[in-house]
C-alpha positions in Angstrom: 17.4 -0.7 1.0 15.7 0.0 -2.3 16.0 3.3 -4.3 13.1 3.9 -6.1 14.1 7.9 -7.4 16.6 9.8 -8.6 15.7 12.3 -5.5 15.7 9.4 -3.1 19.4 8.3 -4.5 20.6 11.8 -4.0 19.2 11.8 -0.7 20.2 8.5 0.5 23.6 7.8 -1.2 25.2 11.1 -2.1 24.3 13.1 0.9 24.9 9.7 3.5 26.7 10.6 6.4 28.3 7.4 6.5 30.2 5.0 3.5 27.6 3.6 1.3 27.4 0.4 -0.5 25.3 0.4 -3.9 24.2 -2.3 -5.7 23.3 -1.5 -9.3 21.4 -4.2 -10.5 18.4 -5.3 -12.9 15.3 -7.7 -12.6 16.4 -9.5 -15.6 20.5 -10.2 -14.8 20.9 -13.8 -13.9 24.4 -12.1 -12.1 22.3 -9.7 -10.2 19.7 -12.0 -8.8 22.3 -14.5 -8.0 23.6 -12.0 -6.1 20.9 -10.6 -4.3 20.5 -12.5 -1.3 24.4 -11.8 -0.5 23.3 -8.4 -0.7 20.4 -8.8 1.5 23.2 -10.5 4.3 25.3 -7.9 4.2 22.7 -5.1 4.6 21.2 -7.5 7.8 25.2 -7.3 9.3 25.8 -3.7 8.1 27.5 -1.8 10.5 29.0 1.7 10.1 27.6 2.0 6.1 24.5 1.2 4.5 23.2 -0.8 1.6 21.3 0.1 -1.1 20.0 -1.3 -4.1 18.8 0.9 -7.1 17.4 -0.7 -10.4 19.1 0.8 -13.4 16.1 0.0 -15.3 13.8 2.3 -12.7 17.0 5.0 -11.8 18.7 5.3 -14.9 19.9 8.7 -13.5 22.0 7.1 -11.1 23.9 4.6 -13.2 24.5 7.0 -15.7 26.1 9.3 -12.5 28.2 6.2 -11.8 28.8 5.7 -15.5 27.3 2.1 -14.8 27.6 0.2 -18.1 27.9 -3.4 -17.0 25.9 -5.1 -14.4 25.8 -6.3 -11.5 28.1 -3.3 -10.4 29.2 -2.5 -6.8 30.1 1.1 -5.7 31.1 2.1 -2.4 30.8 5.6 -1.7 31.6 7.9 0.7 31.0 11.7 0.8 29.5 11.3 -2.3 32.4 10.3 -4.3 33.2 6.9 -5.2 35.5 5.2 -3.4 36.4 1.8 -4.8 33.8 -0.7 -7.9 33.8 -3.9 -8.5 32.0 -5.1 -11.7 30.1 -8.5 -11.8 29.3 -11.3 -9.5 31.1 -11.8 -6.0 32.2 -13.0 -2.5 31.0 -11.8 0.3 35.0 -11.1 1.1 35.5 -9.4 -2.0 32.2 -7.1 -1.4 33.2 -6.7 2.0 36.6 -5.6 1.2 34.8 -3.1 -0.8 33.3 -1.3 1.7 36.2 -1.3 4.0 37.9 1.0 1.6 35.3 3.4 2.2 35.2 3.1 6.1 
């Protein structure tokens, strides 16, 4: 669930067969840790995507990809292109709703 390299992102994210939620995030967002154990749920009921989480403090690479400039930001990609974002804390509908744009 955790990205921990640019080559793991590329791996992982961009060259996923199936839609892909990411979660940029960082250890010292209040938003983002609120956040996180939503983000854990949804990865337990994942079906048909995956979830990942990458640090834009450890994988700057990938939020500058992403052009990632706010966080928590949500990204739901598919093919590697991005499909749908949503900036800043959430529902679980609204993350969910997310993904299904990609699926």
């Amino acid at each position: 669930m955790e990205i921990k390299s640019y080559s793991e992102f590329n791996e992982k994210v961009m060259g996923a067969g199936v839609p892909v939620l990411v979660d940029f995030y960082a250890e010292w967002c209040g938003p983002c840790r609120m956040m996180a154990p939503l983000i854990g749920e949804i990865s337990k009921e994942a079906s048909g995507f995956e979830v990942y989480k990458v640090n834009v403090d450890e994988v700057p690479e990938a939020a500058q990809k992403f052009g990632v400039s706010s966080i928590p930001t949500f990204v739901a990609v598919k093919n590697g292109s991005e499909i749908a974002r949503h900036i800043g804390a959430a529902s679980k509908q609204v993350i969910l709703d997310l993904v299904q744009k990609a699926t």
